[in-house]
C-alpha angles and dihedrals in degrees: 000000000000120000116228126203139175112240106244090216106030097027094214117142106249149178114252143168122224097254119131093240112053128179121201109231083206104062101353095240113150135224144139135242103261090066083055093058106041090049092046090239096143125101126241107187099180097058092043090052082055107047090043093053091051093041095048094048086049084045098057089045093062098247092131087165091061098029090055089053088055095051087049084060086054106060096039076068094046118018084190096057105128095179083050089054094036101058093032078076106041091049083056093048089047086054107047094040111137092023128097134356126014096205096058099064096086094036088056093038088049092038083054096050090042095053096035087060090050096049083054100056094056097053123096103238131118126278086246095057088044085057102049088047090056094042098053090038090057087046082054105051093029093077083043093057103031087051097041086045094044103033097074095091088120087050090045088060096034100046119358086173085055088042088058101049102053088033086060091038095057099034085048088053090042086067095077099069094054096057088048114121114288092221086050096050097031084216092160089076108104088230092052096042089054094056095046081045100055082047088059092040078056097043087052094055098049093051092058092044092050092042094054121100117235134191115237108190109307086339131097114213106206121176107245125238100263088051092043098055079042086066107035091051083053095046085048093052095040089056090043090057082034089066093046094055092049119011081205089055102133127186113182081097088070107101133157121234104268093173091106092060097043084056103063101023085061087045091057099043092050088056085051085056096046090046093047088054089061095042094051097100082062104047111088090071091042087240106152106209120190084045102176087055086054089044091050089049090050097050079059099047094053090050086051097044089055087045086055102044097045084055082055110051101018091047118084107223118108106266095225093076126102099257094058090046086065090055100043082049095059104033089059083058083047099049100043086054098064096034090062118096111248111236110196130169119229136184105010107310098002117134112204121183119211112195119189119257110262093237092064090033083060107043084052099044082061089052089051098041085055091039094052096043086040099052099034092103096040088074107327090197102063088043091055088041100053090042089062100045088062088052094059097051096041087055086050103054083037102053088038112057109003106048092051103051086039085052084043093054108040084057090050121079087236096070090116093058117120086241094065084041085056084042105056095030086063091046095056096042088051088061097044088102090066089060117098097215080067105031103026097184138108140146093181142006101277110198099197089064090043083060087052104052084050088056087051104047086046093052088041097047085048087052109056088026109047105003090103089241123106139225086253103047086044096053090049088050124107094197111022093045093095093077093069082053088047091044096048093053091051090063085049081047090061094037090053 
């Protein structure tokens, strides 16, 4: 019966003789019998067979204390026992789940997998057994990981900040095992492959769930940069691995839940459309009535058209599927709708314009502009279609209310007056969505843009010309400095 030892240097299980000089065929190291036994190096595999068969049926009736005592046994008898040093820590995970730390469950889980592999490569057993062992261990741990990565919906709802967190610290540990050594892991067997593969299919799915913005109440939570980039450089990784593991691995398929986001966003706009109904009497000449309903509704739009674009450009899925097209969709009803001019009639037969600040028209001009080059491909006619129909609106409320008075004003001798500077700064600020330094974006010469950019060179040039204010007093401005922006991509507007 052959006699089986642990190399002291090299630690690899091996076949000796009992002479007082031994040399390992593994590394060459020499040493003799007697350092064997004094640093129980030597193998007894009948205790071992014995202590694993009683710690294994502890193990599969659920006593994990007594089960852990016996696998200790097991690898006093074999040092090199990686079914002994494998299951040692998963009895201790099994009894200290639910305590402690949070954040130790994947490293352990990972640190199990790791030293259990390298137990295995020093032991002297076939590729085919190797093999079996990894297999069944990544069975095993699989179901540990996927359920520990896709059981955390109450914390999801509860605390989405705390869900990142954890969510990135254990993505960021489960690396690891994927950089692990080829040879160690035998990951180029097809069985083994497809578990590290389903673990990446998980990791992925939880990237694009803890990188969505929700809406908690009347809050966005939105992951911030440092845990965005966080995500993105581990989605990039896991497809990487992803790839190496299946040269077909595709990961367009990969989406977060926007239903979230189609819910309300479908909610608001049919409150748009019943608005709208009640409004209609009023909607040839563009005057909104019952003005502080539509305000409200627009203090909500805006909330929802952030919460739209955030889940389009800080969400990873390609933005040419189907569930992006939705969003962008809806997020081109939400937008012309606050970049419209409000008309509104006041005492009695008073018509007001309120036109949007710049700040807010240019910050939505850059969403549109996103929104348009983004979805083009998604169906270029009803963007073009939809483009133009703002136009159009936007020419009507313009050349309505805004070009007569301005007429009215520069013949009168109190065209210096602050009121014609509001006039024809709001004017001017209204059209801003025809230029193309703000929407640059066009499938066709649109002539009704082309009218409106004429409306607005001809309020900008009055009003640095004959509105009664100078360069200086403009540019020291607060309110009144984004002419000299809007004049400035006029001049853009003629060299392009």
């Amino acid at each position: 019966m052959p006699i089986y030892a642990i190399c002291p240097i090299c630690s690899k299980t091996i076949e000796i003789a009992r002479l007082p000089k031994l040399t390992c065929p593994e590394c060459g190291s020499q040493f003799g019998y007697a350092e064997l036994q004094r640093k129980h190096l030597l193998v007894d595999e009948v205790a071992e067979r014995t202590a694993l068969n009683a710690a294994k049926d502890y193990f599969m009736n659920g006593d994990f204390s007594e089960a852990l005592e016996h696998f200790k046994h097991v690898l006093e008898s074999n040092q090199n026992s990686y079914a002994a040093k494998y299951y040692i820590m998963m009895c201790e995970m099994y009894l200290n789940e639910g305590k402690g730390d949070p954040y130790k469950v994947m490293p352990d889980v990972v640190d199990m997998i790791r030293q259990s592999l390298l137990t295995l490569s020093h032991a002297n057993v076939t590729i085919e057994d190797k093999l079996a062992f990894i297999t069944a261990m990544l069975s095993e741990t699989k179901i540990i990981i996927t359920r520990r990565l896709l059981d955390r919906d109450e914390l999801f709802e509860k605390d989405i900040d705390e869900y990142r967190k954890l969510s990135i610290s254990d993505l960021t540990v489960l690396l690891n095992l994927f950089t692990l050594d080829r040879e160690l892991i035998m990951s180029f067997a097809p069985e083994v492959a497809k578990a590290l593969s389903e673990l990446v299919d998980c990791a992925i799915k939880v990237c694009y769930k803890a990188v969505q913005t929700v809406m908690h109440g009347n809050k966005l939570l939105t992951p911030n940069d440092a845990d965005y980039k966080k995500l993105s450089a581990l989605v990039n990784e896991l497809c990487f691995f992803g790839h190496s593991l299946d040269p077909n691995f595709d990961s367009s398929p990969y989406s977060p839940d926007f239903t979230q986001n189609y819910g309300l966003n479908e909610k608001l706009l049919n409150k748009f459309e019943d608005f709208d109904r009640k409004n209609q009497a009023n909607a040839k000449k563009h005057i909104i009535g019952d003005i502080k309903a539509y305000e409200a509704l627009q203090a909500e739009c805006a909330k929802m058209l952030k919460f739209t674009y955030l889940n389009c450009y800080r969400s990873m899925c390609s933005r040419q599927v189907a569930r992006h097209a939705q969003l962008f969709f809806d997020g081109f009803e939400l937008i012309y709708r606050l970049l419209l001019p409000n008309v509104v009639q006041v005492e009695g037969k008073h018509i007001e314009v309120r036109t949007n600040k710049y700040s807010d028209i240019e910050e939505r001009c850059d969403m549109l502009t996103r929104f348009l080059v983004d979805a083009y491909e998604l169906d270029e006619n009803i963007i073009g279609a939809g483009l133009h129909a703002y136009y159009e609106k936007l020419y009507d409320i313009v050349s309505a209310y805004y070009v007569p008075e301005i007429e009215k004003m520069g013949k009168s001798k109190a065209r210096n007056n602050l009121y014609y500077q509001q006039l024809l700064y709001d004017c001017a600020c209204s059209c801003v969505p025809a230029l193309r330094k703000y929407v640059d974006f066009s499938l066709d010469v649109d002539k009704v843009r082309a009218k409106l950019v004429k409306i607005c060179r001809n309020a900008t040039e009055e009003f640095l010309l004959h509105a009664g204010i100078t360069i200086d007093e403009i540019e020291q401005s607060n309110f009144f400095r984004p002419m000299l922006h809007i004049s400035n991509a006029l001049v853009e507007e003629e060299n392009a």
